[in-house]
mmCIF file as Biopython writes it, N, C-alpha, C and O atoms, coordinates in Angstrom:
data_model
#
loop_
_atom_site.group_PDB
_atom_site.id
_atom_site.type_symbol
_atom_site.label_atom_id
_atom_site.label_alt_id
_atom_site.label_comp_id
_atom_site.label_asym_id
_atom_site.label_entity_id
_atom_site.label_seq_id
_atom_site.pdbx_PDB_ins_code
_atom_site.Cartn_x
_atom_site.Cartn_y
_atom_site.Cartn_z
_atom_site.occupancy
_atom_site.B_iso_or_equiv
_atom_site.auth_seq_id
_atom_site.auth_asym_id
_atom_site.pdbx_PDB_model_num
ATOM 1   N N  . UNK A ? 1  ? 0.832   -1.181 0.000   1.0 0.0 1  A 1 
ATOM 2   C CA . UNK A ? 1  ? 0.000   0.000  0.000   1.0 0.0 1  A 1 
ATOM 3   C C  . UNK A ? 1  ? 0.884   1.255  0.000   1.0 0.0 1  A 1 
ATOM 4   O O  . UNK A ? 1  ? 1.578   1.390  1.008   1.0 0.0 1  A 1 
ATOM 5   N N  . UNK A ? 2  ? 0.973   2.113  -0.866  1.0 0.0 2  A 1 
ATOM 6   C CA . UNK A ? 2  ? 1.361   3.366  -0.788  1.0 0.0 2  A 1 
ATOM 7   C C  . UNK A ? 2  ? 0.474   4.938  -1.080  1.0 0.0 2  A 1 
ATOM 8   O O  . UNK A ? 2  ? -0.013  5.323  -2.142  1.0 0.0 2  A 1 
ATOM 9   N N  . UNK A ? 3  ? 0.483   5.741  0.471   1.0 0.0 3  A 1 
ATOM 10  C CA . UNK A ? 3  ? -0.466  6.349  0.464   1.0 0.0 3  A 1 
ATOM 11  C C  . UNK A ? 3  ? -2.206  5.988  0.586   1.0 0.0 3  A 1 
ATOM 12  O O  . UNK A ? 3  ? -3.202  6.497  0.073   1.0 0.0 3  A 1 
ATOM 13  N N  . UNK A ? 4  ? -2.034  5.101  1.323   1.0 0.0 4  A 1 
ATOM 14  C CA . UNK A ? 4  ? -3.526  4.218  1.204   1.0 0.0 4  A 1 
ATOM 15  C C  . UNK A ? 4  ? -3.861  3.693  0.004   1.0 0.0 4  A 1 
ATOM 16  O O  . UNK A ? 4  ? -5.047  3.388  -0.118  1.0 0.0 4  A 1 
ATOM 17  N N  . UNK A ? 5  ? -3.266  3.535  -0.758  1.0 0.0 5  A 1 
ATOM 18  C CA . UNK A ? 5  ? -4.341  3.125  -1.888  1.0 0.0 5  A 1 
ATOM 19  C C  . UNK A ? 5  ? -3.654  1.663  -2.504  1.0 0.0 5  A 1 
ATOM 20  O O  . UNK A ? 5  ? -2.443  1.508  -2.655  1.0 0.0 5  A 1 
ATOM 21  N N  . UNK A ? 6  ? -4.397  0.932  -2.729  1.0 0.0 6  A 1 
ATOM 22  C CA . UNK A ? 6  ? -3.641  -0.591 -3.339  1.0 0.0 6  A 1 
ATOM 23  C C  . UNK A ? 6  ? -2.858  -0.382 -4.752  1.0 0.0 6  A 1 
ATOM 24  O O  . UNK A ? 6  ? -3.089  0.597  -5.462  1.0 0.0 6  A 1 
ATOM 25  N N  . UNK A ? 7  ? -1.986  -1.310 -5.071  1.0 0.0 7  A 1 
ATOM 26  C CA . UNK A ? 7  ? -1.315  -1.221 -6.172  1.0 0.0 7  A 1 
ATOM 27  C C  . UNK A ? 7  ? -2.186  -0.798 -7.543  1.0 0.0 7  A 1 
ATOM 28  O O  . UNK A ? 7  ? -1.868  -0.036 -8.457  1.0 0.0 7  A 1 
ATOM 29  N N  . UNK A ? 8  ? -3.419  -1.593 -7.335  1.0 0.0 8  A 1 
ATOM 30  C CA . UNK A ? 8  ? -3.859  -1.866 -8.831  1.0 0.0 8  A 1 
ATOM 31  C C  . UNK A ? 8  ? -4.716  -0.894 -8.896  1.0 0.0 8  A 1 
ATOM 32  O O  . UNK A ? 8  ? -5.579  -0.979 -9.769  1.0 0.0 8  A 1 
ATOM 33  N N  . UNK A ? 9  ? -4.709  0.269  -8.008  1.0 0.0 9  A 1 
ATOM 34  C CA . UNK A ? 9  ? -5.678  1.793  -8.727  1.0 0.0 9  A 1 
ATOM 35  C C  . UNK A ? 9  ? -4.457  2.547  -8.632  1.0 0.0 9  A 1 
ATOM 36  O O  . UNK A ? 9  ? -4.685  3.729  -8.891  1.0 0.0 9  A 1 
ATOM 37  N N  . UNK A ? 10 ? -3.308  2.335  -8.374  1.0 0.0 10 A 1 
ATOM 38  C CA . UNK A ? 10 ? -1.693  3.168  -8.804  1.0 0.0 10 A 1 
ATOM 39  C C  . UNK A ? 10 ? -1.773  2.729  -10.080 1.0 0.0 10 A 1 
ATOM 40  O O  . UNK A ? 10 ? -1.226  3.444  -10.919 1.0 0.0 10 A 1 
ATOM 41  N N  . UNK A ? 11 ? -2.303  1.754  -10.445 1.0 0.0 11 A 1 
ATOM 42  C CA . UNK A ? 11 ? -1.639  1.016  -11.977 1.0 0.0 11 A 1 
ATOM 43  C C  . UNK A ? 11 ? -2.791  1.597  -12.806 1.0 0.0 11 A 1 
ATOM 44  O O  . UNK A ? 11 ? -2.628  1.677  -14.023 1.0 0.0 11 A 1 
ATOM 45  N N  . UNK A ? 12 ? -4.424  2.185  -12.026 1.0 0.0 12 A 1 
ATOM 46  C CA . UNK A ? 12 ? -5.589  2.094  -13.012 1.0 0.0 12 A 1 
ATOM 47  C C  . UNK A ? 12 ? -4.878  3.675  -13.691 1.0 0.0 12 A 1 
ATOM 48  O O  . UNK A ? 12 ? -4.499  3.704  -14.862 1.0 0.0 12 A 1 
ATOM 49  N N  . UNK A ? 13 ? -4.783  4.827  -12.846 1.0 0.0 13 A 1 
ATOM 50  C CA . UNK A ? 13 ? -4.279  6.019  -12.365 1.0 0.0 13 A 1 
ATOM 51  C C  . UNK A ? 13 ? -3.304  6.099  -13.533 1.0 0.0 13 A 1 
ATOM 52  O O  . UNK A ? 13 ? -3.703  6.754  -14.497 1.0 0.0 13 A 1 
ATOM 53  N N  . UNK A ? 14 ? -1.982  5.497  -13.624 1.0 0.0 14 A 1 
ATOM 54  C CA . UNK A ? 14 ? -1.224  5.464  -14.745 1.0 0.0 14 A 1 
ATOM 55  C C  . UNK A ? 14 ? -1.314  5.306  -15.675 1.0 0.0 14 A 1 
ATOM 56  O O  . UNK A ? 14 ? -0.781  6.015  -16.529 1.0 0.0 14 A 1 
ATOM 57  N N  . UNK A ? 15 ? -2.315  3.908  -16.007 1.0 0.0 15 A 1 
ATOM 58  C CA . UNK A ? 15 ? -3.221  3.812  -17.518 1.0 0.0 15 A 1 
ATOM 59  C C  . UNK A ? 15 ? -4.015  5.076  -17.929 1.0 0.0 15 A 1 
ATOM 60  O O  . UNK A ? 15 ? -3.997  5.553  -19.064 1.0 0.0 15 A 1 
ATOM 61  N N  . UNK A ? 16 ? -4.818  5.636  -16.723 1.0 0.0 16 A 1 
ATOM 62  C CA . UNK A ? 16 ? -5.649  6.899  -17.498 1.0 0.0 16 A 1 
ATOM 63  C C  . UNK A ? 16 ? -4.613  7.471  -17.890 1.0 0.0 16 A 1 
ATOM 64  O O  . UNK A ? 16 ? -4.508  7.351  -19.110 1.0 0.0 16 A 1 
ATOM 65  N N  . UNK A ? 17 ? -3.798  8.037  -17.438 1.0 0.0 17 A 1 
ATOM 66  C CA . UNK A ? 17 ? -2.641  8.893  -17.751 1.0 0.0 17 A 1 
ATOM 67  C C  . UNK A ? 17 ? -2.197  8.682  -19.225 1.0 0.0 17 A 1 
ATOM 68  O O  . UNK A ? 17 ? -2.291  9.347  -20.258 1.0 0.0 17 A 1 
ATOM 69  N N  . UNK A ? 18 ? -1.675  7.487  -18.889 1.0 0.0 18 A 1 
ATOM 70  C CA . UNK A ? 18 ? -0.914  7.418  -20.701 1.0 0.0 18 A 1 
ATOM 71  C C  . UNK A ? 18 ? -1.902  7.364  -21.443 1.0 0.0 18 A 1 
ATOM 72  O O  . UNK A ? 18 ? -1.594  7.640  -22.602 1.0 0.0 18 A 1 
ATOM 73  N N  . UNK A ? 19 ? -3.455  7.025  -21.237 1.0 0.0 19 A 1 
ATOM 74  C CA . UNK A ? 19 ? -4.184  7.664  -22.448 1.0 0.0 19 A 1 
ATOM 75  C C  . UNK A ? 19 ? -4.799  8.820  -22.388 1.0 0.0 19 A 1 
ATOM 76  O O  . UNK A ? 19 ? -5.267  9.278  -23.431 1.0 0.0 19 A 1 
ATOM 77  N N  . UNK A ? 20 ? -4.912  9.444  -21.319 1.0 0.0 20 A 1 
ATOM 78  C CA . UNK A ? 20 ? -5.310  10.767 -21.313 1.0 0.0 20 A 1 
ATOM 79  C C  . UNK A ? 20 ? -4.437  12.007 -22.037 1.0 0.0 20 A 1 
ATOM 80  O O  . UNK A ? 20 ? -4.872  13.031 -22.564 1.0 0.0 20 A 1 
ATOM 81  N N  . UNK A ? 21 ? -2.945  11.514 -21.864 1.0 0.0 21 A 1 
ATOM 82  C CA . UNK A ? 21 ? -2.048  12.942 -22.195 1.0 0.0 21 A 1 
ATOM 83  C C  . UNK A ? 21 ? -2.001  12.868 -23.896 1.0 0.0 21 A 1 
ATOM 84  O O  . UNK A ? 21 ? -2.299  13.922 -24.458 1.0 0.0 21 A 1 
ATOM 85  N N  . UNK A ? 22 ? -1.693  11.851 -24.652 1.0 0.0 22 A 1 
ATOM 86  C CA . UNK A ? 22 ? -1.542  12.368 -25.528 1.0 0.0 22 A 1 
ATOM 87  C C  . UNK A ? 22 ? -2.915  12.998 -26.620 1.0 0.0 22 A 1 
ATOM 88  O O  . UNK A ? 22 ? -2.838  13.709 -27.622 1.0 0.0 22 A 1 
ATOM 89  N N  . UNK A ? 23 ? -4.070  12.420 -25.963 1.0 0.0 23 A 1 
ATOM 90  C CA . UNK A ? 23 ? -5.031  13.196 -26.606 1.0 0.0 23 A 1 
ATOM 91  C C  . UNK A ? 23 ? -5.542  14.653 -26.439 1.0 0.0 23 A 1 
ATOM 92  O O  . UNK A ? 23 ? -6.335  15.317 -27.107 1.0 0.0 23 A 1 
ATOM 93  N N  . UNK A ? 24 ? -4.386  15.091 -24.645 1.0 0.0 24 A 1 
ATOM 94  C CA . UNK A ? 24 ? -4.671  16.476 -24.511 1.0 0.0 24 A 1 
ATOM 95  C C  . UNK A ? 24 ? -3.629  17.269 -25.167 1.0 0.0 24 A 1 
ATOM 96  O O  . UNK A ? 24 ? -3.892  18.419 -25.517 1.0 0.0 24 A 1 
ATOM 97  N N  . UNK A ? 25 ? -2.494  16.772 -25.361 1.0 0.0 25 A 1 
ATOM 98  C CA . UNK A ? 25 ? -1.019  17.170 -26.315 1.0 0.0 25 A 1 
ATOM 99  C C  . UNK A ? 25 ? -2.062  17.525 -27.812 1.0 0.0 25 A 1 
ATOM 100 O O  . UNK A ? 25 ? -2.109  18.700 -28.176 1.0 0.0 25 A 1 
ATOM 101 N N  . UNK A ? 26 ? -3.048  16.199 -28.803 1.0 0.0 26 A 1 
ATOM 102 C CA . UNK A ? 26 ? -3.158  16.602 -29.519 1.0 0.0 26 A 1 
ATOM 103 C C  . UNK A ? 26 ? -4.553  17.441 -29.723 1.0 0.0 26 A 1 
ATOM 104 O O  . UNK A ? 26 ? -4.750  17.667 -30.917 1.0 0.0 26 A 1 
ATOM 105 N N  . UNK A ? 27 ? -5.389  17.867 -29.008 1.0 0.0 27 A 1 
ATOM 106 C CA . UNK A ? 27 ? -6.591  18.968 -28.614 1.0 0.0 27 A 1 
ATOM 107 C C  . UNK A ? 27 ? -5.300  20.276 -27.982 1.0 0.0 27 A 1 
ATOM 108 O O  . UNK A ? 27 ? -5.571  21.476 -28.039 1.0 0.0 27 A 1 
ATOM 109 N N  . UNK A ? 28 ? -4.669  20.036 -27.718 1.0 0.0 28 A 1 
ATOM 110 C CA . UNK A ? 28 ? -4.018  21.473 -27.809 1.0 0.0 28 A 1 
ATOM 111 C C  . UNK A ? 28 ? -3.630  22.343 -28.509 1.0 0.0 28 A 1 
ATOM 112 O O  . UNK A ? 28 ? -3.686  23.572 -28.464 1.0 0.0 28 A 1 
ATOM 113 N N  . UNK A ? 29 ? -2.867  21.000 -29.759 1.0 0.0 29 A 1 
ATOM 114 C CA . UNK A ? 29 ? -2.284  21.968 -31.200 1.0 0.0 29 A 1 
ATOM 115 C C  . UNK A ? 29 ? -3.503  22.169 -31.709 1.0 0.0 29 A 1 
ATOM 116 O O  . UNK A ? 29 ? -3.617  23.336 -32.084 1.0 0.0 29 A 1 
ATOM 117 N N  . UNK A ? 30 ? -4.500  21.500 -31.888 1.0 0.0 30 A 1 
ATOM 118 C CA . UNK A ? 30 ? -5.756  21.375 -32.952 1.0 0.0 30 A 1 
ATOM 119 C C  . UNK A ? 30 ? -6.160  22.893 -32.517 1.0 0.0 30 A 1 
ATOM 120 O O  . UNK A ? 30 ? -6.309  23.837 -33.293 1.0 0.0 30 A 1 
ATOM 121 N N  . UNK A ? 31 ? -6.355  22.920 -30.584 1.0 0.0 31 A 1 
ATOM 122 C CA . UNK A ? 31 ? -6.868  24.476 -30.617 1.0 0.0 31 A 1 
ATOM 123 C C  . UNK A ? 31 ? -6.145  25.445 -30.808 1.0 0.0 31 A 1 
ATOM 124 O O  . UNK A ? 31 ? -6.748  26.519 -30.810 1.0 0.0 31 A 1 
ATOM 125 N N  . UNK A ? 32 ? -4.709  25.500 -31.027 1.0 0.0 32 A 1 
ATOM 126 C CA . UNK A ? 32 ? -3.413  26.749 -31.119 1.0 0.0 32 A 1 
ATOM 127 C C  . UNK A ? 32 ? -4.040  26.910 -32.800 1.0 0.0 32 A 1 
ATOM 128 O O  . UNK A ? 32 ? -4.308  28.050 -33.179 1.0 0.0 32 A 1 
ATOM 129 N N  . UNK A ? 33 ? -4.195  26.047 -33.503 1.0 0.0 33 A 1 
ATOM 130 C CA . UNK A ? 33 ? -4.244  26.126 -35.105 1.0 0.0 33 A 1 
ATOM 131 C C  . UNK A ? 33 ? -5.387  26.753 -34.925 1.0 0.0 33 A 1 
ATOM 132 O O  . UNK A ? 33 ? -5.416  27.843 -35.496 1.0 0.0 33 A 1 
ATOM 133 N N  . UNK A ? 34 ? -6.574  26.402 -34.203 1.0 0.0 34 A 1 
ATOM 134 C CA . UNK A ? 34 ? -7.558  26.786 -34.522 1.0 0.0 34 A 1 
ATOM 135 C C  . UNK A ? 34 ? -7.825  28.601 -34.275 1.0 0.0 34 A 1 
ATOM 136 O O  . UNK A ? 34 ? -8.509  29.324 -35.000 1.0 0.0 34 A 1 
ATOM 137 N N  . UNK A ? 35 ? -7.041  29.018 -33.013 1.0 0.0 35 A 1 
ATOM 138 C CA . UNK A ? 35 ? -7.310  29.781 -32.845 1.0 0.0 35 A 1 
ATOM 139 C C  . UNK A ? 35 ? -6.151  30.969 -33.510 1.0 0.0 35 A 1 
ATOM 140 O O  . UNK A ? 35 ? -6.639  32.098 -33.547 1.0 0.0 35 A 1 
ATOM 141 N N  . UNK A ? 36 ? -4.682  30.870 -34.040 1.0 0.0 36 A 1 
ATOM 142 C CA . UNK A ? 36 ? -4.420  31.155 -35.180 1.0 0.0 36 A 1 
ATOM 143 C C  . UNK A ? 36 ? -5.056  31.702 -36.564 1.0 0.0 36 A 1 
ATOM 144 O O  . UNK A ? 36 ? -4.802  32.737 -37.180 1.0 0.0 36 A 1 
ATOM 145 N N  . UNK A ? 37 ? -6.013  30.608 -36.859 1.0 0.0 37 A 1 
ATOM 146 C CA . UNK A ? 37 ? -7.059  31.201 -37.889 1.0 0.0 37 A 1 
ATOM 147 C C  . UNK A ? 37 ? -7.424  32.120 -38.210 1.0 0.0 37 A 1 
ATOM 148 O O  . UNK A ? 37 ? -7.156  32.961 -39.068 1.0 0.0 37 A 1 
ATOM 149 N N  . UNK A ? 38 ? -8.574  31.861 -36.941 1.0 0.0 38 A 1 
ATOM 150 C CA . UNK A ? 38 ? -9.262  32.713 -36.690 1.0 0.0 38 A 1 
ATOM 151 C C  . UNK A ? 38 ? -8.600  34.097 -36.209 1.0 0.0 38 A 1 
ATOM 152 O O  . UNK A ? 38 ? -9.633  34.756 -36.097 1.0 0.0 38 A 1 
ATOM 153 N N  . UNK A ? 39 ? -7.602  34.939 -35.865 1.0 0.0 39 A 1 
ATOM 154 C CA . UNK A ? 39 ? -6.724  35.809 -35.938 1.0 0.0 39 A 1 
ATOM 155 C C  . UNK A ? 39 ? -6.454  36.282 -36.583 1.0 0.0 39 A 1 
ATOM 156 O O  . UNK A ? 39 ? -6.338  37.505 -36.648 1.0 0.0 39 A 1 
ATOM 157 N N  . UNK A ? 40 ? -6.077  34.900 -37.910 1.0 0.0 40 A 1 
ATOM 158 C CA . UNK A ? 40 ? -5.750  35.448 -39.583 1.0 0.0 40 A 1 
ATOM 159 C C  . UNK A ? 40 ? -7.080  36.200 -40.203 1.0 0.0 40 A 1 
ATOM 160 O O  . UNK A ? 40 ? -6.999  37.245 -40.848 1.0 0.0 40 A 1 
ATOM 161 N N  . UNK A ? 41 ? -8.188  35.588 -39.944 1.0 0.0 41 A 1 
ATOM 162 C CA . UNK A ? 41 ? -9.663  35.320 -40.583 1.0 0.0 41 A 1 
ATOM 163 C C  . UNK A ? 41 ? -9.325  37.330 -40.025 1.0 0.0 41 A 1 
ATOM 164 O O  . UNK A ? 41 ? -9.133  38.127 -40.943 1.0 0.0 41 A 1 
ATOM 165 N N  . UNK A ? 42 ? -9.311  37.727 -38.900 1.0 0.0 42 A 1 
ATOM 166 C CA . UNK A ? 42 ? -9.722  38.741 -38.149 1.0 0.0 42 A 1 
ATOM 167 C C  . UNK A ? 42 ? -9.008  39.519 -38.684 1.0 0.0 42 A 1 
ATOM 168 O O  . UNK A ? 42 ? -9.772  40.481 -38.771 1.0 0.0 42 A 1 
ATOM 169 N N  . UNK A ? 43 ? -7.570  40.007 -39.366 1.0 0.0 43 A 1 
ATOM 170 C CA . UNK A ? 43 ? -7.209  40.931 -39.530 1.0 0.0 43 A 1 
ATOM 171 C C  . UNK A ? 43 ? -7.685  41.754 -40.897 1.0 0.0 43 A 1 
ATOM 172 O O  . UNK A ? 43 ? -7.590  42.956 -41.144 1.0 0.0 43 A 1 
ATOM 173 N N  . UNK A ? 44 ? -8.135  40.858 -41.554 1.0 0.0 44 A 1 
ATOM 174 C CA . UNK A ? 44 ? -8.894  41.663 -43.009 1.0 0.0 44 A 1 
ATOM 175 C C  . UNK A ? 44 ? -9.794  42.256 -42.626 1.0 0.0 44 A 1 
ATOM 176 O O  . UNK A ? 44 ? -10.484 42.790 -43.495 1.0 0.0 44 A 1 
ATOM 177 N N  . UNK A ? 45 ? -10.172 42.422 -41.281 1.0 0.0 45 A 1 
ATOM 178 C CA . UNK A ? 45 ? -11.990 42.822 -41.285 1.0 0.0 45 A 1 
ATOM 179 C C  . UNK A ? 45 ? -11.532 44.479 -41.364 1.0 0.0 45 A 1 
ATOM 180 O O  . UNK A ? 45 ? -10.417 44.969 -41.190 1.0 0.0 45 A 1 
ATOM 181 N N  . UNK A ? 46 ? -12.799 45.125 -41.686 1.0 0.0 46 A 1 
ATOM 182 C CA . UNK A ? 46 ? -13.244 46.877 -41.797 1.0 0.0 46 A 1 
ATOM 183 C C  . UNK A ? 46 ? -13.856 46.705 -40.311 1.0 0.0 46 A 1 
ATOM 184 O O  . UNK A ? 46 ? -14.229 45.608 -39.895 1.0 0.0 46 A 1 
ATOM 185 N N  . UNK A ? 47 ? -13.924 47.883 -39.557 1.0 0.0 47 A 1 
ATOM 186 C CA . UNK A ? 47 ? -14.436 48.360 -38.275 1.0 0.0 47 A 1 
ATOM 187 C C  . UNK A ? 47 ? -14.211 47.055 -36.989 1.0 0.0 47 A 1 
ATOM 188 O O  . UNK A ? 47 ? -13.596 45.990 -37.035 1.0 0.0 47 A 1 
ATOM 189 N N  . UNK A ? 48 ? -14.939 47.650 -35.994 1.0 0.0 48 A 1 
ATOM 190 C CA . UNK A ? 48 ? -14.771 46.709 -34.970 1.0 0.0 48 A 1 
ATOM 191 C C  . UNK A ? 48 ? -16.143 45.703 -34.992 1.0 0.0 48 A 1 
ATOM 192 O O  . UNK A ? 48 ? -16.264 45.145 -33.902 1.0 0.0 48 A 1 
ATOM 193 N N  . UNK A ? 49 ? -17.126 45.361 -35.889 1.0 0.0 49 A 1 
ATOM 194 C CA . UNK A ? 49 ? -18.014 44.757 -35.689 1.0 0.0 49 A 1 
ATOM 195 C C  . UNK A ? 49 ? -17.394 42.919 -35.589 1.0 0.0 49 A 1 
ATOM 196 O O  . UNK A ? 49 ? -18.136 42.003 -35.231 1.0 0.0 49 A 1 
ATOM 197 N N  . UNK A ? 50 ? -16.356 42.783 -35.873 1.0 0.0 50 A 1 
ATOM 198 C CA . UNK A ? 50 ? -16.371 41.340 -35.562 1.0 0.0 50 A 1 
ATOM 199 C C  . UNK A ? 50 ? -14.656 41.366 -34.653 1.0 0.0 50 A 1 
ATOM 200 O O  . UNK A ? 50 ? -13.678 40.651 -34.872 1.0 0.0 50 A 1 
ATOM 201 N N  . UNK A ? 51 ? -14.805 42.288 -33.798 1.0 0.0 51 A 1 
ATOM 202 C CA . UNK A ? 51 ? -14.134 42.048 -32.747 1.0 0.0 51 A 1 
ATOM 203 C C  . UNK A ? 51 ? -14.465 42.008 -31.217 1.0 0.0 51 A 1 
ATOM 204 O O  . UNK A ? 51 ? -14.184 42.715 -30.250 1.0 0.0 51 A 1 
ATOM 205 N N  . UNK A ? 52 ? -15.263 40.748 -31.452 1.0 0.0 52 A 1 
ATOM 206 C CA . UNK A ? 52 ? -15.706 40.638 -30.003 1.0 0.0 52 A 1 
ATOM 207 C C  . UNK A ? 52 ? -14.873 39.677 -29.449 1.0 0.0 52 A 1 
ATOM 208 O O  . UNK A ? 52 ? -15.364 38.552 -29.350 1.0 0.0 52 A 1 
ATOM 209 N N  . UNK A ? 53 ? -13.099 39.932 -28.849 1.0 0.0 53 A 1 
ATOM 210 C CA . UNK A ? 53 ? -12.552 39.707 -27.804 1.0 0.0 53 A 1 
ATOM 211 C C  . UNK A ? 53 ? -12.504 40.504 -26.557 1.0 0.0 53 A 1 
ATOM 212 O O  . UNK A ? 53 ? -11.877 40.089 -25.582 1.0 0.0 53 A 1 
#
């Protein structure tokens, strides 16, 4: 037992892990690109009507 907890929810804990990170690694670039874009999309505009940051 380390930290109260039995081996095999240390082991469940690590499995989420290795599948959790790399799908947040790749939802990260997807949103950096995404929000890039939209930046690009933003600088052609006339007036402030589509700058609602």
């Amino acid at each position: 037992m380390f930290l109260g907890m039995e081996w095999y929810w240390w082991l469940l804990i690590v499995v989420a892990l290795v599948i959790c990170i790399p799908f947040k690694v790749k939802f990260m670039k997807w949103w950096s690109k995404r929000e890039q874009e939209k930046k690009k999309n933003q600088t052609g505009k006339w007036g402030d009507e589509d700058d609602r940051s």
